[in-house]
C-alpha positions as CSV (number, residue, x, y, z in Angstrom):
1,X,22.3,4.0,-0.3
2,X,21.2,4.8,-3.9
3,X,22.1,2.9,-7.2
4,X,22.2,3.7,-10.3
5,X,21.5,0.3,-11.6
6,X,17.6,0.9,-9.7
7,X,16.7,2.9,-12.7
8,X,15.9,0.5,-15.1
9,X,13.5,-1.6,-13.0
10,X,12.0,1.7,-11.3
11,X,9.0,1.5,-13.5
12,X,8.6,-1.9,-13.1
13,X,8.8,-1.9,-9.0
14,X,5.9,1.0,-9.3
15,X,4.0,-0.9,-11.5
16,X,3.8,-4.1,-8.8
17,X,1.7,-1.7,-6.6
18,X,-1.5,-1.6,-8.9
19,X,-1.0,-5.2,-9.9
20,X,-4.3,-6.7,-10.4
21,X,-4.8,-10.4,-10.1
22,X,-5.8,-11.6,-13.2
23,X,-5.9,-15.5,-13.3
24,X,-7.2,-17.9,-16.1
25,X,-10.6,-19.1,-15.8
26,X,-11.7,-22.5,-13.8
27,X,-14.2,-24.6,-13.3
28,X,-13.8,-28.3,-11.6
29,X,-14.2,-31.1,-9.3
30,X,-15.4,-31.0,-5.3
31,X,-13.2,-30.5,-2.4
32,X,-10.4,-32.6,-1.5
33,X,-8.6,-32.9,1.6
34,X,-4.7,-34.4,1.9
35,X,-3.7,-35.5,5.4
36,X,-0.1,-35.0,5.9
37,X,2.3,-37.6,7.2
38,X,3.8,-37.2,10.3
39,X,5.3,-33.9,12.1
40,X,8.6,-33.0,11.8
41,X,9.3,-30.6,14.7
42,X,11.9,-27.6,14.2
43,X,15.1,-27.1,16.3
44,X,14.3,-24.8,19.1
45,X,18.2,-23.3,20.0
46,X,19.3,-20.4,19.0
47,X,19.3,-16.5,19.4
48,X,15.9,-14.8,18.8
49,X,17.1,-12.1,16.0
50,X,15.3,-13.2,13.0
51,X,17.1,-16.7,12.7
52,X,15.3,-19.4,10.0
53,X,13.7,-22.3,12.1
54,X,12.2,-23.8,9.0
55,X,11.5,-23.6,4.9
56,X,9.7,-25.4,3.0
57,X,9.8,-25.8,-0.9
58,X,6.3,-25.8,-2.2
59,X,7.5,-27.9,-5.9
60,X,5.0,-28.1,-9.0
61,X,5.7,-28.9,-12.5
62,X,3.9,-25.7,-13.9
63,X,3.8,-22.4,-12.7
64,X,2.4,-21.8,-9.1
65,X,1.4,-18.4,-7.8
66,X,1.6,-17.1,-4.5
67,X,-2.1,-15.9,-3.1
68,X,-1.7,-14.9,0.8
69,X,-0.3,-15.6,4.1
70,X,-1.7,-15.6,8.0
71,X,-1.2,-16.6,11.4
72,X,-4.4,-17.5,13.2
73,X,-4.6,-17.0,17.0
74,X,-2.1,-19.6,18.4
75,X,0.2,-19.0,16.0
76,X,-0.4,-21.4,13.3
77,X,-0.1,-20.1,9.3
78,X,-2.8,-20.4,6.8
79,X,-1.5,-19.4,3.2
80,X,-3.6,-20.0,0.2
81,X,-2.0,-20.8,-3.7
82,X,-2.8,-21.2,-7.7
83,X,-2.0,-23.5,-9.7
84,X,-2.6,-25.8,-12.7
85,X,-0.6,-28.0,-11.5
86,X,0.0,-30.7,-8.8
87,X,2.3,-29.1,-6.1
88,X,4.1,-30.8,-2.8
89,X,5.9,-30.0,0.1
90,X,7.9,-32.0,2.3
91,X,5.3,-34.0,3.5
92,X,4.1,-34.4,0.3
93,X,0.5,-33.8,-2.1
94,X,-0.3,-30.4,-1.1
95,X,-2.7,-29.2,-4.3
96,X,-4.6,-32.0,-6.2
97,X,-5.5,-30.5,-9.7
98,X,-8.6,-32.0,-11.3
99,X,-8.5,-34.4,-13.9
100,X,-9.0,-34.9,-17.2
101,X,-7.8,-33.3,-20.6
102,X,-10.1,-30.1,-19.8
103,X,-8.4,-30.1,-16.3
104,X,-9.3,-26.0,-14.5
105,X,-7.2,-24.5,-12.8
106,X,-6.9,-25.7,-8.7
107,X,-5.9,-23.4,-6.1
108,X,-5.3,-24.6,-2.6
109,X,-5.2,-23.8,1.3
110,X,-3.0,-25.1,3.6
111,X,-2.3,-24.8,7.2
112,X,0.6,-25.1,8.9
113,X,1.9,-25.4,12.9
114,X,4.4,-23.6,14.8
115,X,7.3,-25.7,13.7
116,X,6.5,-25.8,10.1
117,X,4.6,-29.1,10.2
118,X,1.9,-28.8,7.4
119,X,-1.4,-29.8,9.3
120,X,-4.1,-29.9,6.5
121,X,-4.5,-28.9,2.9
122,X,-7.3,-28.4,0.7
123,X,-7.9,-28.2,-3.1
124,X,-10.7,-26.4,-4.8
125,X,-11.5,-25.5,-8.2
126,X,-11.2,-21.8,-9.8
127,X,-8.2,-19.7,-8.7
128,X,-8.4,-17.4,-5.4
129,X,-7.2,-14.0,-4.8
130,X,-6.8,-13.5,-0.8
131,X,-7.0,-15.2,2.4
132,X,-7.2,-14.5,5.7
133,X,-7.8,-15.9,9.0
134,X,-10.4,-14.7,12.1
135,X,-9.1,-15.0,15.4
136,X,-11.2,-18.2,16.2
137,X,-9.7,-19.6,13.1
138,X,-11.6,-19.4,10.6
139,X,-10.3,-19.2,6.9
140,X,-11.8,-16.7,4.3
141,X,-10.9,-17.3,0.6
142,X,-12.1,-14.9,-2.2
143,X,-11.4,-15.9,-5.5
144,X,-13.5,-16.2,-8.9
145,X,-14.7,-19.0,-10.9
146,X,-15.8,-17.7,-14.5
147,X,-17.6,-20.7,-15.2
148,X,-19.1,-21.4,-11.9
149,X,-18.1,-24.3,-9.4
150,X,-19.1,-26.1,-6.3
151,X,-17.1,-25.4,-3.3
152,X,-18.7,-28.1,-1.1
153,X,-21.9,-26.0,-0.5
154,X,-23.8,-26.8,-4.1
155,X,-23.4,-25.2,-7.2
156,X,-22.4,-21.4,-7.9
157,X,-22.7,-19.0,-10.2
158,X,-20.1,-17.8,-12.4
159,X,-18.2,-14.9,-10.8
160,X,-16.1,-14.1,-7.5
161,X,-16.8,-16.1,-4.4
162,X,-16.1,-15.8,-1.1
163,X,-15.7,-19.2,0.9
164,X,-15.4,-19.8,4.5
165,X,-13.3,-23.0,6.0
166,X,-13.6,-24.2,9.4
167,X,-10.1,-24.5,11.7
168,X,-9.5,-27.9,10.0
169,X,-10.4,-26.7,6.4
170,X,-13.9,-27.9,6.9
171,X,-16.4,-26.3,4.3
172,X,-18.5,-24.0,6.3
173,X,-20.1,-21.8,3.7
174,X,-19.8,-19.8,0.6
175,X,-21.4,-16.9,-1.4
176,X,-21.0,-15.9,-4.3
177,X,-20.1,-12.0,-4.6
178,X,-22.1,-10.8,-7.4
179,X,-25.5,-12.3,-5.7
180,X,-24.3,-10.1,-2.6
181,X,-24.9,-7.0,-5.3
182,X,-21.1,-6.3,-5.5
183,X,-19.8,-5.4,-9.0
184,X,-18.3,-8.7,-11.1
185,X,-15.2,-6.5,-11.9
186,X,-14.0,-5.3,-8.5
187,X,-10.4,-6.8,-8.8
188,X,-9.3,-8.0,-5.1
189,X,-5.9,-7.3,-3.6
190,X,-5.8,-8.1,0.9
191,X,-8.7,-9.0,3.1
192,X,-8.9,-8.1,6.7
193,X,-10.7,-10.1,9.5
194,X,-11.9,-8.3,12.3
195,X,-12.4,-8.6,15.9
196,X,-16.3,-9.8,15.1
197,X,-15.4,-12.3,12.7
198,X,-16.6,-9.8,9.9
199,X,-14.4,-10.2,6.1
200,X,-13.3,-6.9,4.6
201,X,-12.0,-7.0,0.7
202,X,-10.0,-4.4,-0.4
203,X,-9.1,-3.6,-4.5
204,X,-9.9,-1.6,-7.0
205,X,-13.7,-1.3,-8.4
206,X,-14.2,-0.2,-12.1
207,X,-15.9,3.7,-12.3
208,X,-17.0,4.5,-16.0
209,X,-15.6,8.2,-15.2
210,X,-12.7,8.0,-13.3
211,X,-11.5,4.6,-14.2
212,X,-10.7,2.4,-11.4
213,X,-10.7,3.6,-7.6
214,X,-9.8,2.2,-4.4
215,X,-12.5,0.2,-2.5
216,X,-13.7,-2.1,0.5
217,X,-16.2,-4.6,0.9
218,X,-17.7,-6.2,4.4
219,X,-19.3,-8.9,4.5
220,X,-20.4,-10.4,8.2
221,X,-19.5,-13.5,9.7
222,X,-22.7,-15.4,8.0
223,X,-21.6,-14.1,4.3
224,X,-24.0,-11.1,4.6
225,X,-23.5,-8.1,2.6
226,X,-23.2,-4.7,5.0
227,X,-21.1,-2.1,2.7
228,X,-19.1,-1.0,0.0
229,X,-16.8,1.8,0.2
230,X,-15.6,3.7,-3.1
231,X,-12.9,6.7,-2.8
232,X,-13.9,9.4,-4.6
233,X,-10.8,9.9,-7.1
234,X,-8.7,7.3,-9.1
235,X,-6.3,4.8,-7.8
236,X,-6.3,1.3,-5.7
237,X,-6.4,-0.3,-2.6
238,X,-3.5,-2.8,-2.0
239,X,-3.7,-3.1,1.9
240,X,-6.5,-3.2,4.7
241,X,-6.0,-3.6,8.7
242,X,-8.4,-3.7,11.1
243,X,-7.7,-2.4,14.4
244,X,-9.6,-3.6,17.9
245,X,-12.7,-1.6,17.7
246,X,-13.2,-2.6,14.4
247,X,-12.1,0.4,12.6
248,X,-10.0,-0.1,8.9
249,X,-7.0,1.0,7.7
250,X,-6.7,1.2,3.8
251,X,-3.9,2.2,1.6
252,X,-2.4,2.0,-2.1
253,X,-2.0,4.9,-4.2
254,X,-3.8,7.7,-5.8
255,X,-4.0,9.7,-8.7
256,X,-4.6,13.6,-7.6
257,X,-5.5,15.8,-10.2
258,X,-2.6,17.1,-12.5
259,X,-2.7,21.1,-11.1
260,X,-0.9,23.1,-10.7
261,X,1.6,20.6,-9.5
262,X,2.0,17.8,-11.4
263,X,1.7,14.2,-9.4
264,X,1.8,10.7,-11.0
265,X,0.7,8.7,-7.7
266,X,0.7,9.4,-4.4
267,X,0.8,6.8,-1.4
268,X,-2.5,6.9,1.1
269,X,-3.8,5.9,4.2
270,X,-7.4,6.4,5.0
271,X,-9.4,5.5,8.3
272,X,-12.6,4.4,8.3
273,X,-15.3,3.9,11.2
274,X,-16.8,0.1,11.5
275,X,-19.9,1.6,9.2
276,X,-17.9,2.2,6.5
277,X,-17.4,6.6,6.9
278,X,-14.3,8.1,6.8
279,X,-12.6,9.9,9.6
280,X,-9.4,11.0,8.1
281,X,-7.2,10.6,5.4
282,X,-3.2,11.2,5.2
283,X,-1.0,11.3,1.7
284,X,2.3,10.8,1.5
285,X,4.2,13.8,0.1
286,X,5.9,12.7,-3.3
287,X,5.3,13.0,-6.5
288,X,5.5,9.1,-7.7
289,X,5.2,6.7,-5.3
290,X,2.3,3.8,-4.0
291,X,1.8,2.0,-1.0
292,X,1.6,-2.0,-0.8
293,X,0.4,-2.9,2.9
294,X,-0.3,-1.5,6.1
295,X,-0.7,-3.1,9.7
296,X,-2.0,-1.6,13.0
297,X,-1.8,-2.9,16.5
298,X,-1.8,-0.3,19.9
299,X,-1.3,3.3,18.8
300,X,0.5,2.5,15.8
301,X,-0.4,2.2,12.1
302,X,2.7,1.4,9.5
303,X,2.4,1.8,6.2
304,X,5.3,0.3,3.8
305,X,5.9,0.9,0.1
306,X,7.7,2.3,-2.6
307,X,8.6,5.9,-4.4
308,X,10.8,7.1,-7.1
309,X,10.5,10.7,-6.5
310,X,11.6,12.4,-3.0
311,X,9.4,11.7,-0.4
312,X,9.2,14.5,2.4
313,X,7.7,13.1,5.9
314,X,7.5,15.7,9.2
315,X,10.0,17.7,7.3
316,X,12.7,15.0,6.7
317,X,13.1,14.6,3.0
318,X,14.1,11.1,1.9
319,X,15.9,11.4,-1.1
320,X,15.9,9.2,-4.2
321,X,18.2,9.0,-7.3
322,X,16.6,10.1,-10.3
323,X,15.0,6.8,-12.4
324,X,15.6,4.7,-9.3
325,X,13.3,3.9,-6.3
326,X,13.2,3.8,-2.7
327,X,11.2,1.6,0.0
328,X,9.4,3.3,2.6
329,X,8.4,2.7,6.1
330,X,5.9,5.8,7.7
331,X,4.3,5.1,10.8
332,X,1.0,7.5,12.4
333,X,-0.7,6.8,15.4
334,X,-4.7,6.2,15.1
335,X,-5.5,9.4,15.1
336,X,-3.3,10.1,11.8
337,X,-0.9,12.0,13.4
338,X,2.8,11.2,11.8
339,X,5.1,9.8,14.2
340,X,8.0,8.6,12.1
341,X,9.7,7.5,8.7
342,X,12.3,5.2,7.2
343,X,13.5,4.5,4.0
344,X,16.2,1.7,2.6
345,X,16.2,-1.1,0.2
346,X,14.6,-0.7,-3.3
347,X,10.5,-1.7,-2.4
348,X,8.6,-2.2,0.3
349,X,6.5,-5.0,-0.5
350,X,4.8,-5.7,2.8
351,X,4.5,-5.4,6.8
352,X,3.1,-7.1,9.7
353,X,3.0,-6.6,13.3
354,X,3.1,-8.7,16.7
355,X,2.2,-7.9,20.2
356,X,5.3,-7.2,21.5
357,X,6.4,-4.1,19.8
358,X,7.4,-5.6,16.1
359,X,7.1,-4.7,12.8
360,X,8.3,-6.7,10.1
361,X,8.8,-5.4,6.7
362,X,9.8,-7.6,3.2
363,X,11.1,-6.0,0.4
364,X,13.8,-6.3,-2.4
365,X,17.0,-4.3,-2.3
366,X,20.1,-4.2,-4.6
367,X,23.8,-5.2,-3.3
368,X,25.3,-3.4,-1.0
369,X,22.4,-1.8,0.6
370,X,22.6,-0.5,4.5
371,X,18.6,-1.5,5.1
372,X,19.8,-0.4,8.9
373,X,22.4,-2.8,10.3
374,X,25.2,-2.2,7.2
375,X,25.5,-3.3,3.5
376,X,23.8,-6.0,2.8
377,X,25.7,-8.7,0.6
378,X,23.0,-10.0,-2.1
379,X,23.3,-10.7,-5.9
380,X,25.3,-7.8,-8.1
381,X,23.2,-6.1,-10.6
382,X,19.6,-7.3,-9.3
383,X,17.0,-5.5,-7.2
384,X,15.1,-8.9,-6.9
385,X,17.0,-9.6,-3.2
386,X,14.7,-9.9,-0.6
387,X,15.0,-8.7,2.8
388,X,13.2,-9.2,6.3
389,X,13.5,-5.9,8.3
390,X,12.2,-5.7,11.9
391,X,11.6,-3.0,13.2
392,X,10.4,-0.8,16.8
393,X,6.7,-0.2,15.8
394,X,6.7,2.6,18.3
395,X,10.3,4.7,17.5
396,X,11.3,2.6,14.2
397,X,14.6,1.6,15.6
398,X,15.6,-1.6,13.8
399,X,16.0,-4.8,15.7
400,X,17.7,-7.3,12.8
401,X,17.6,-7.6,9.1
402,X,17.9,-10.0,6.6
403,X,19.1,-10.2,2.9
404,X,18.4,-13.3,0.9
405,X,20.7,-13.0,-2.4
406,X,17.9,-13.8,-5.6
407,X,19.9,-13.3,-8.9
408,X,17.5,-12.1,-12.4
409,X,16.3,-15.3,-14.4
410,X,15.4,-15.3,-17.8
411,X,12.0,-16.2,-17.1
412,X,10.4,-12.9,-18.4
413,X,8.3,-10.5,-16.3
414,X,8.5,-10.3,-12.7
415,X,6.3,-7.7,-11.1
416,X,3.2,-10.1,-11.4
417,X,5.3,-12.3,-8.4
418,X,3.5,-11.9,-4.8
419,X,5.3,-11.8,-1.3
420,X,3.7,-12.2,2.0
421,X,4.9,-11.7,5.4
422,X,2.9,-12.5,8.6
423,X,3.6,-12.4,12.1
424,X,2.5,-14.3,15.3
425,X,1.5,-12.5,18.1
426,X,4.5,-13.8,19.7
427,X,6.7,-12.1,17.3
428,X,7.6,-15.1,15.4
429,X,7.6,-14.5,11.4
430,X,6.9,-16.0,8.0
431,X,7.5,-15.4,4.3
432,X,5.9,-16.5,1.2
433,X,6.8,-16.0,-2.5
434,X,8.2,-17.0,-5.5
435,X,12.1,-17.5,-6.2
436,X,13.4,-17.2,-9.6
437,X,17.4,-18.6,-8.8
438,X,19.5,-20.4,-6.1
439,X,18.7,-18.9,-2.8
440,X,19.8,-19.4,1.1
441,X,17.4,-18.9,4.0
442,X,20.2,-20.2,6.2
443,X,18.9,-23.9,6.4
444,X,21.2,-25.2,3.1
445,X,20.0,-24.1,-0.6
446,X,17.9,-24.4,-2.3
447,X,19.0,-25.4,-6.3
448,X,17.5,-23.7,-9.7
449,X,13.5,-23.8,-9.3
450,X,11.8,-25.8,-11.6
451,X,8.3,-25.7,-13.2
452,X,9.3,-23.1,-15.8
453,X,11.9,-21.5,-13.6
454,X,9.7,-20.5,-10.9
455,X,9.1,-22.1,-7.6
456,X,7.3,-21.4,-3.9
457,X,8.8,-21.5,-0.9
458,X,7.2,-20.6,2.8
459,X,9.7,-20.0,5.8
460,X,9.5,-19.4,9.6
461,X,11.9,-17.2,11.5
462,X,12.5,-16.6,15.0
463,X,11.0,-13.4,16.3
């Protein structure tokens, strides 16, 4: 269903895919650990279509930003946050800022259990960029600290880091980027673990000719450097999957040369062997549009996004009205051969995928959207609804979806806010952002955020 009210925020819903994560600088105090209070356990009833078991409202008195989200192997959630200020959860400290009138900026890493239960939390100085989790359970934060900090390991330099925590956010190591010989200026958007326990970083690396283009980094399970791959033409790299022979999936957008057809940005996905060489490369076929995630399990790779010309896909054309935008679903198998497409909702803003035939997309739609099981009731006039779509990874069919009504705020800019969906292999889900209004998960609502008018939350839903 198209709107004509999309058009105005078109530009602005294109722009969120080459968001770069520029943070202020930090420097600060050594690791702190909170221990939560008791558990509080979730109720287990219910149907299994996508139903909240839990939310949580992550609450700070300044302006906390969303970083990353990930299960680990039994099904536990890691996500990582900024902030320069305290923030809490239900069972309460959750970032400790550092002290003192020069106070850095914190960010922090928490895990969670099945039933919402926060298990540990950490606080560091600096602010990080991406997280993710190995399947042993190990947590991999990248971040930067201008001014240099200790992360528990003794003193680094100033620059990007990556840190490694154990499976109770134990310090286990950390490197610092530019020692590893990668560029102080490659901005970082997803990391990957793979089946080895080595950390791939995907973003955009600075090239004096053509700008900025997309790129990967691997690093092993020690914190040694192995490679760094640069596309050769302009754009960025906003997702990165790794599949179970260690191959990677990137994607983002590209800027093809102007002739003879003229192309503002074209969504990608490019697979590369473990080493680091290409194998093949597929482009979505419109003339505007950029990819924000991708995810890979079986014979399956999704990609999810946004465009706001038509986008043609094994000869179906989805259609788009002019000035507005579309989100996107395409799915190939792993040898790049295009199996399917789907597009509803105003932006696809990320996907993940379970063992059991799942793919669950978040995005933001505008009232009255059919994202596949009929309009969608969410707040008149705003494209900043969210919806949870789950989908067949094999045909596409959809299995449930989800609208949560977010009405605009008169907070300022938007596109800068972060969204992160993660599934279990079990096929259970969670989502983290930012809300800017009143909103209902389905668990009660929750009233006007504070802390300038944005606040956090983290929920789990039932697979």
């Amino acid at each position: 269903m198209l709107h004509g009210a999309r058009g105005r925020r078109a530009c602005q819903a294109l722009a969120l895919l080459v968001m770069a994560c520029q943070q202020s600088e930090a420097v600060g105090p050594s690791p702190s650990v909170e221990s939560p209070p008791a558990v509080v356990r979730a109720p287990q009833a219910g149907p299994l279509t996508g139903r909240t078991r839990w939310l949580r409202a992550l609450t700070g008195a300044g302006r906390e930003s969303a970083v990353g989200l990930a299960h680990d192997a039994r099904g536990n959630l890691v996500l990582a946050l900024d902030s320069e200020d305290a923030v809490a959860d239900l069972f309460g400290p959750l970032l400790v800022p550092a002290s003192g009138t020069a106070a850095p900026k914190t960010f922090g890493v928490a895990k969670y259990g099945t039933g919402g239960e926060r298990m540990w939390s950490v606080s560091l100085p600096g602010f990080a960029e991406v997280v993710t989790v190995s399947s042993r359970g190990h947590v991999f934060v990248a971040g930067r600290n201008p001014a240099g900090a200790d992360l528990g390991g003794g003193p680094l330099p100033a620059g990007r880091f990556l840190l490694k925590l154990g499976r109770e956010g134990d310090f286990v190591w950390a490197r610092s980027l530019v020692s590893l010989g990668v560029s102080p200026d490659f901005v970082l958007q997803r990391a990957e673990v793979d089946l080895l326990g080595n950390v791939v970083l995907a973003g955009t690396l600075p090239d004096a000719k053509l700008g900025g283009v997309a790129a990967l980094v691997k690093v092993d399970a020690r914190g040694g450097y192995l490679w760094t791959y640069a596309h050769p033409e302009p754009g960025a790299a906003t997702g990165v999957a790794a599949d179970r022979e260690g191959s990677l999936y990137v994607t983002g957008l590209l800027h093809p040369p102007r002739s003879p057809v003229t192309l503002d940005a074209q969504p990608f996905l490019l697979k590369l062997d473990p080493r680091g060489r290409p194998l093949w490369e597929r482009r979505l076929d419109t003339a505007s549009g950029g990819a924000t995630g991708v995810a890979v399990h079986g014979d399956r790779v999704l990609v999810t996004g946004a465009f706001s010309e038509p986008l043609t896909f094994e000869g179906k054309t989805h259609g788009v009205e002019p000035g507005g935008s579309e989100a996107f679903v395409a799915a190939f198998d792993r040898e790049g051969t295009p199996r399917w497409s789907r597009a509803f909702g105003f932006q696809g803003l990320g996907i993940a995928m379970d063992e059991h035939d799942g793919a669950v997309v978040v995005g933001r739609y505008a009232h009255g959207d059919d994202l596949g099981a009929g309009a969608m009731v969410g707040a008149p006039g705003s494209t900043l609804n969210l919806f949870m779509v789950k989908l067949d990874r094999v045909d596409g069919g959809v299995r449930w979806a989800r609208g949560f009504a977010m009405a605009p705020s008169g907070v300022g800019e938007v596109s800068e806010e972060r969204f992160f969906v993660s599934s279990s292999k079990k096929g259970a889900s969670a989502l983290l952002g930012t809300r800017l209004s009143t909103m209902e998960f389905g668990t009660g609502a929750l009233g006007e955020p504070g802390g300038g008018g944005r606040e956090l939350f983290l929920g789990g839903f039932e697979p």
